[in-house]
ZAMARGU-4260 file (C-alpha; in steps of 0.2 Angstrom, whole numbers, plus 5000, padded with zeros to 4 digits):
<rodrens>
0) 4812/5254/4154 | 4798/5263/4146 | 4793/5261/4129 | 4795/5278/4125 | 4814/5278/4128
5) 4817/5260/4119 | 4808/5269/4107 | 4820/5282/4104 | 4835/5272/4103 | 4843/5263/4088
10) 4856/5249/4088 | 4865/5240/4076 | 4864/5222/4074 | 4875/5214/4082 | 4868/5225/4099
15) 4853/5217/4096 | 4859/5200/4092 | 4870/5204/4109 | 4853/5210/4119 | 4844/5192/4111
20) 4858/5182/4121 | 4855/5190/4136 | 4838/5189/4138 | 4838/5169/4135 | 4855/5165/4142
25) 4857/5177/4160 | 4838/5179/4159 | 4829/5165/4155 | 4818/5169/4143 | 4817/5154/4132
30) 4822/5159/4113 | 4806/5149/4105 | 4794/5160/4117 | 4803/5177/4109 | 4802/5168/4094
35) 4781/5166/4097 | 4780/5183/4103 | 4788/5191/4089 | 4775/5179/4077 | 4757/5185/4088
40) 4766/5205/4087 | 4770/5205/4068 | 4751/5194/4065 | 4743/5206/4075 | 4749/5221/4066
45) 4746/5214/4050 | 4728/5213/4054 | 4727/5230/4061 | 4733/5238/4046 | 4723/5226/4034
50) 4709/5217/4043 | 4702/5212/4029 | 4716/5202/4022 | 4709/5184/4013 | 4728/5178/4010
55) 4745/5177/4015 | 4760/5175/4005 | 4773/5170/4018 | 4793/5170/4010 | 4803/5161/4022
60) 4825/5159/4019 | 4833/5147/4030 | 4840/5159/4047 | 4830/5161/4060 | 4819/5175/4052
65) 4811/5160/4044 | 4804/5154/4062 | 4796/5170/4067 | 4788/5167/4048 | 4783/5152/4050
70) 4774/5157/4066 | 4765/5171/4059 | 4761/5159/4043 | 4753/5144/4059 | 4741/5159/4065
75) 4736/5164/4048 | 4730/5146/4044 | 4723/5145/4063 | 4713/5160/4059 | 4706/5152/4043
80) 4715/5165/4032 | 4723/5155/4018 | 4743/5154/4019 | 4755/5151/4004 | 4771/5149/4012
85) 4785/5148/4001 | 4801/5141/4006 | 4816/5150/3999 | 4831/5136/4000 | 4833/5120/4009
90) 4822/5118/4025 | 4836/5106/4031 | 4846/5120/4036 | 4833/5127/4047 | 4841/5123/4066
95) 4836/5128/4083 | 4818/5137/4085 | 4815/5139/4067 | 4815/5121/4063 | 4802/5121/4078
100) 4792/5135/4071 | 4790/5128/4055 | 4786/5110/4062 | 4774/5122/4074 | 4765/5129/4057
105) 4764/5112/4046 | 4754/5105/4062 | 4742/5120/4060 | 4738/5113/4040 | 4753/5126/4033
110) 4760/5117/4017 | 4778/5125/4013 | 4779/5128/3993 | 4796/5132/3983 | 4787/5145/3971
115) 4781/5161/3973 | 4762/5162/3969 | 4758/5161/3950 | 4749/5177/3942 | 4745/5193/3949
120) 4742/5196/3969 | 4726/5207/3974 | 4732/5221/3985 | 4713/5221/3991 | 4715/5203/4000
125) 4734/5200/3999 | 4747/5202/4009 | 4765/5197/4009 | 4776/5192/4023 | 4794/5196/4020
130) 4802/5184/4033 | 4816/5179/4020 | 4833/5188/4026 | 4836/5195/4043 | 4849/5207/4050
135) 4863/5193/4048 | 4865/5200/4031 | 4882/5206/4028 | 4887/5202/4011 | 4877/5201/3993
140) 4861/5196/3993 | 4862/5179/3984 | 4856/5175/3968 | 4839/5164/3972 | 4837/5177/3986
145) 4838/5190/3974 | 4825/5182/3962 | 4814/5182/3979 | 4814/5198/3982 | 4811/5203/3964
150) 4794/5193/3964 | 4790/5201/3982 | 4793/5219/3974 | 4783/5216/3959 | 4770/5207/3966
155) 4758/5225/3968 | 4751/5216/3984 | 4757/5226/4000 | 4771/5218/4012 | 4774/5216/4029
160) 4794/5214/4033 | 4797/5205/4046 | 4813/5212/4060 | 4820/5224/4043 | 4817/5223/4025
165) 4827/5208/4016 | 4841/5214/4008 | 4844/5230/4018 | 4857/5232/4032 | 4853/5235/4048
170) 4868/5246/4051 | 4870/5258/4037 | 4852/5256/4030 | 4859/5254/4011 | 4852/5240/4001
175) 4864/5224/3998 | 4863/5223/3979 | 4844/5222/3979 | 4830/5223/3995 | 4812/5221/3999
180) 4801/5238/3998 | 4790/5238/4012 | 4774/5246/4018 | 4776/5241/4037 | 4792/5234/4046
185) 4791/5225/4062 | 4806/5227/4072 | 4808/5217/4088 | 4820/5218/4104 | 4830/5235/4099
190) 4827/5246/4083 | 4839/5245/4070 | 4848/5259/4065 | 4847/5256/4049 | 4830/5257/4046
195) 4829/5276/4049 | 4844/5285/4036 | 4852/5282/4019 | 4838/5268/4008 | 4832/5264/4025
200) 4815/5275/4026 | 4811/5269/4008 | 4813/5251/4011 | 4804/5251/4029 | 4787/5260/4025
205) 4779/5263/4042 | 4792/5255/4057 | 4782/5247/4071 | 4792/5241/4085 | 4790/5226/4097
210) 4801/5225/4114 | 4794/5206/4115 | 4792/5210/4135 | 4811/5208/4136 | 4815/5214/4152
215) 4823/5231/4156 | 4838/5224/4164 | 4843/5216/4146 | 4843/5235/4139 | 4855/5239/4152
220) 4869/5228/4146 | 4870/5235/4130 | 4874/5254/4125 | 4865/5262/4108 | 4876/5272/4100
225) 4862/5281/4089 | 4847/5289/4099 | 4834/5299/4089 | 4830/5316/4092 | 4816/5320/4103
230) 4806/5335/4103 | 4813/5336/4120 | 4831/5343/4114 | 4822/5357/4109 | 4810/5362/4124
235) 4824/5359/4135 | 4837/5373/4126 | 4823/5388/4124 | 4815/5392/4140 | 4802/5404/4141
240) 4810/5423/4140 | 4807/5435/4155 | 4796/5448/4157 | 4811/5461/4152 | 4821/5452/4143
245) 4828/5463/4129 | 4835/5461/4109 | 4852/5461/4115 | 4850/5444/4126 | 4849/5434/4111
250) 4861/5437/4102 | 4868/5445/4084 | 4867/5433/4069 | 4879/5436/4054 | 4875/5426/4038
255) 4890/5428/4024 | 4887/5425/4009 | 4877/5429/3992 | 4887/5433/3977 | 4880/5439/3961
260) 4862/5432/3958 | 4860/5422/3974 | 4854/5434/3987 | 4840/5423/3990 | 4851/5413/3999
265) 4856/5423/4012 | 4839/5432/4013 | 4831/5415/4019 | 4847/5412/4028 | 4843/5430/4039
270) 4824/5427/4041 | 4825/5409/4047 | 4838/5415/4061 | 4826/5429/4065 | 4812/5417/4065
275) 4822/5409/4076 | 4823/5422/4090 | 4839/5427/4087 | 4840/5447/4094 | 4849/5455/4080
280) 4852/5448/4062 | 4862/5456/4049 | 4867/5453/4031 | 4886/5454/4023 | 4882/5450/4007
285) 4885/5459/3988 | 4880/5479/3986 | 4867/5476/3973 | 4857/5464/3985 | 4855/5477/3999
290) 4839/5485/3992 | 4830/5466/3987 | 4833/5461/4004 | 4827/5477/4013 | 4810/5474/4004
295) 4807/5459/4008 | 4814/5458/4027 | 4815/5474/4032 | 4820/5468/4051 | 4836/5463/4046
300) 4851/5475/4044 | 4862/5472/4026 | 4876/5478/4021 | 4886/5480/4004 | 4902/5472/4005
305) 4914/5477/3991 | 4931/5467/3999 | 4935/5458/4014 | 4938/5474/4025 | 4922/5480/4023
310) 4917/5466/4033 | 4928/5470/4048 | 4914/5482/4057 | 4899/5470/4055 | 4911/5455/4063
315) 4915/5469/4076 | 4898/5466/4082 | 4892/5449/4077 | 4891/5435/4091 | 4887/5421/4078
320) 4891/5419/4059 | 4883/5408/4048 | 4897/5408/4032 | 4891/5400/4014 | 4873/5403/4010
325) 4876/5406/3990 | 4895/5413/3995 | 4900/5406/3977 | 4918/5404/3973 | 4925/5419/3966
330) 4939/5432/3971 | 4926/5440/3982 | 4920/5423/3990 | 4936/5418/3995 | 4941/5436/4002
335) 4924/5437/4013 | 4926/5418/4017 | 4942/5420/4023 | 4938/5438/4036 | 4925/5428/4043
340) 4931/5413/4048 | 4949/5423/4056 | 4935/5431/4067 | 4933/5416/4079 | 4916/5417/4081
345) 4904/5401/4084 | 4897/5400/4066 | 4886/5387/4056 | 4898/5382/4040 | 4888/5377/4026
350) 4887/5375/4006 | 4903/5383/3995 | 4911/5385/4013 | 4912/5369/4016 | 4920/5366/3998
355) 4934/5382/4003 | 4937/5370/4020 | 4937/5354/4006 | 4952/5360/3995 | 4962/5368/4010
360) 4957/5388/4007 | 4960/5390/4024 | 4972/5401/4032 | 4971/5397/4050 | 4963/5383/4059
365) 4945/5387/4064 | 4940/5372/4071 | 4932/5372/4089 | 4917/5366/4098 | 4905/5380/4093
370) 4906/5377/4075 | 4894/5368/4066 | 4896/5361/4047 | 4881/5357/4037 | 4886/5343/4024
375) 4875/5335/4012 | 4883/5321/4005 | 4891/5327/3992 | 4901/5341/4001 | 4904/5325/4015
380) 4913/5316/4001 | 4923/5332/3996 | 4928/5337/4013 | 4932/5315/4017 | 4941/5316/3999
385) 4931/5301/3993 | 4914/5299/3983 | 4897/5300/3987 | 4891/5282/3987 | 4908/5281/4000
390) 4896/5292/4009 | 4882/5285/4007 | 4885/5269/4009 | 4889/5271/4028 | 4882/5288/4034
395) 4885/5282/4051 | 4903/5280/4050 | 4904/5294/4037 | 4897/5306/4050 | 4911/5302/4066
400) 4925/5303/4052 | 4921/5319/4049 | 4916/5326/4067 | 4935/5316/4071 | 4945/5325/4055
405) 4935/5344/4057 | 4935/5343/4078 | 4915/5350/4075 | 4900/5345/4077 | 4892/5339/4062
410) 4876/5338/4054 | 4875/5325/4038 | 4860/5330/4029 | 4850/5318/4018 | 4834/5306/4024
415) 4839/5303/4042 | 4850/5318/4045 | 4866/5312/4058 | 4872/5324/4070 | 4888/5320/4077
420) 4898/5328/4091 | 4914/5325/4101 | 4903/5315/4114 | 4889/5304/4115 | 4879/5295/4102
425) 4875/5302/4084 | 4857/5310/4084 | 4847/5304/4072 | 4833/5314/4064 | 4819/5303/4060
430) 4807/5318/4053 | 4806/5326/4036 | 4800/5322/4018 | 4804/5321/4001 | 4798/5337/3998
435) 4814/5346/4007 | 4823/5341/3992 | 4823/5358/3984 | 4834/5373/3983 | 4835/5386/3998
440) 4831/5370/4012 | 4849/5372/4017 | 4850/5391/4019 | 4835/5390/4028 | 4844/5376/4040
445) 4859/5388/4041 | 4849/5400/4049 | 4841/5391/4062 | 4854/5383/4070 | 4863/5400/4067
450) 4847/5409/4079 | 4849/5395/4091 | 4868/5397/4091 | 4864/5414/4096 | 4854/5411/4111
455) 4865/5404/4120 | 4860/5385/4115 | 4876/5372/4113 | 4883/5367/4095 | 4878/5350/4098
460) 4861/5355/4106 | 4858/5369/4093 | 4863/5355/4079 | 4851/5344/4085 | 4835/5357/4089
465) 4839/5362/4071 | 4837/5348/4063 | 4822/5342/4071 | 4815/5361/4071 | 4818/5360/4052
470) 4811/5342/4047 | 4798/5347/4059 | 4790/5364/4050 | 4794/5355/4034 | 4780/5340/4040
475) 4768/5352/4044 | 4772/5362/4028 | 4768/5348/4018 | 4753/5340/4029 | 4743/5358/4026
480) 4747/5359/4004 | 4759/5343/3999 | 4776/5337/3996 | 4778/5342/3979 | 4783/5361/3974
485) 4786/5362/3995 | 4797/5378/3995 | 4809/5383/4008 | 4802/5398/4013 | 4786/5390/4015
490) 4795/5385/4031 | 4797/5401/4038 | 4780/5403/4045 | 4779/5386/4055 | 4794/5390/4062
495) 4790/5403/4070 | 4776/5393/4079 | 4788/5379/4084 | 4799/5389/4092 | 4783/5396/4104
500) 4777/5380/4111
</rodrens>
């Protein structure tokens, strides 16, 4: 199995602790040999990212983490690199191959300590090695664990994690009461999902991954549920356009939405999906936006809507909606929100539409596989009927309970944006920066997977194009001026690149 496709999917830990039995029971490959592995890869990265590191502060816990530690701690000193391997716990409870490791590494002239260095660390010379807690972690991080971590965090030096930062799950990616910051994590055997949503991008750093020369026959025993999104799901959905191909091939674009003072909304909403390639775009929004809009986006068709009928003619001859961008809640709002959704169209749900579906203001079931709801966490928790850390907490599980409750595709926005549709694994979305979180990123989201929508590209497809079309433009947004002050319509013009590869 090629590294690119081990590359691309993401497991819990369990999968992983299944895949790690496979490989030594029906394969053979002797658990102290992974266990060596796993020390050269994480020793070898190390240096690559800071060959001119002088020390090592080694944290070691008592599971099997410890051994691949105490490996990379036995190299070190090999090396002539001075170690300082502090032993967190009792190193009578070390069993199996990490009792070996650490007998491996005192043999080399490692000397196990009990404290964390005194003083400051130089983050010119030092480097910490996080092999404290593994992803066996369920509960609490323990007190002396906690402690650990704290010195490791406020140490200044930079850190290597070893498999997945300390204190963070594997599974949901949310810190367990306290958890290591890392600049590198080293995952081995199968990526963890939790390393790529929620916390988990904060706490990894830079993720390297290490297969350990498992071989491809163990991968084939265990099923990801989580794969990341490629930039292959979008090649694959826009194929180039013949020769006379013409605007009305590609569909008509509706966005709903703008109440007083938030034209802006649907204005970005109306370009991205034009950006897009959509064949027609047009506007419902409030009569005293028509003119703003018209200025600035002159291709795009708006229309004054005074009361839900007005809206009957432009649904007449719409093939996609896209309802919420700034819809607001008012008498108006929930007149328009309620025409459009009656229509039956495919539509991209988003922002106070989402809150309407939340308290119930539907008068007819909408449901159906070419829809496709936008949460961000907060409207997740309002349409699950539980808070935001609920959400948070577990965005995995929060994004299948609500593909299950709304019987649509989903896309859970936030760091590591979930897809979720009726079948196959949740598409992750590893691209994307802090810089996204501004106003207008959502209605500029909207639009996209509205403009894909239109061209004849599958909810769960379009959902996941988006959203790597989306994070994408934002990444190279933010490579060419910076993160900070990145606005959404800043967006607009990579967009329209990425979607001409």
């Amino acid at each position: 199995m090629s590294d690119e496709i081990l590359h691309n999917r993401l497991y819990r830990a369990e999968q992983v602790r299944e895949l790690d039995r496979v490989a030594i029971e029906e394969f053979g490959i002797p658990g102290f040999t992974l266990m060596r592995r796993a020390g050269k890869a994480c020793f070898r990265i190390l240096l690559r990212h800071w060959p001119d590191a002088r020390r090592l502060v080694v944290v070691c816990g008592s599971g099997n983490n410890a051994g691949d530690g105490y490996i990379i701690a036995g190299l070190a000193a090999q090396r002539g690199i001075d170690v300082h391997l502090c032993q967190v716990g009792s190193a009578s409870r070390l069993r199996g191959d990490a009792r070996r490791a650490r007998e491996w590494a005192i043999r080399r002239g490692v000397t196990p300590r009990e404290k964390f260095p005194d003083g400051p660390l130089d983050p010119g010379r030092d480097v910490i090695v996080d092999a404290l807690l593994g992803t066996g972690l369920s509960g609490e991080v323990r007190p002396a664990h906690r402690e650990m971590i704290g010195a490791v965090n406020a140490a200044g030096a930079p850190v290597v994690a070893v498999d997945i930062p300390s204190g963070l799950s594997a599974d949901t990616g949310m810190p367990l009461g306290a958890a290591v910051h890392a600049d590198v994590t080293v995952s081995f055997i199968g990526l963890k999902q939790g390393l790529y949503t929620g916390s988990g991008p904060a706490h990894a750093g830079v993720v390297e991954f290490e297969a350990l020369k498992v071989p491809a026959g163990v991968y084939e025993r265990v099923s990801p549920e989580v794969e990341r999104i490629t930039p292959e799901v979008f090649l694959s959905c826009l194929a180039p356009r013949p020769r006379d191909a013409h605007k009305g091939d590609y569909g008509h674009v509706l966005v709903v939405g703008g109440d007083h003072g938030m034209a802006g909304a649907v204005a970005m909403a109306g370009e991205a999906a034009a950006r897009c390639g959509a064949g027609l775009v047009s506007i419902a929004t409030r009569a005293e936006h028509v003119a703003a809009i018209l200025a600035r986006r002159p291709e795009i068709m708006v229309r004054g809507i005074r009361s839900a009928p007005d809206l009957g003619p432009m649904l007449a001859r719409a093939t996609v909606l896209v309802v919420g961008p700034g819809l607001g809640r008012s008498a108006w709002s929930t007149q328009v929100f309620q025409q459009a959704v009656e229509a039956g169209l495919p539509m991209v749900l988003d922002a106070d539409a989402l809150n309407f579906i939340a308290r119930g203001e539907v008068v007819q079931d909408w449901r159906g596989p070419d829809c496709i709801l936008t949460p961000h966490p907060g409207e997740a928790a309002r349409l699950l009927g539980c808070d935001t850390v609920e959400i948070q907490s577990d965005r995995f599980s929060a994004v299948r309970r609500l593909q299950a409750r709304y019987a649509a595709t989903v896309l859970l926005k936030g760091a590591g944006t979930l897809v979720c549709a009726a079948d196959g694994p949740v598409a992750l979305c590893d691209r994307g920066n802090p810089g996204m979180a501004g106003g207008g990123m959502g209605d500029v989201l909207g639009g996209i997977l509205g403009g894909l929508l239109a061209q004849g590209v599958p909810a769960p497809t379009a959902a996941a194009a988006g959203a790597w079309l989306h994070a994408t433009c934002a990444d190279q947004a933010a490579a060419a001026t910076g993160e900070r002050g990145l606005l959404a319509t800043d967006l607009l013009p990579y967009l329209h690149r990425l979607v001409n590869p």
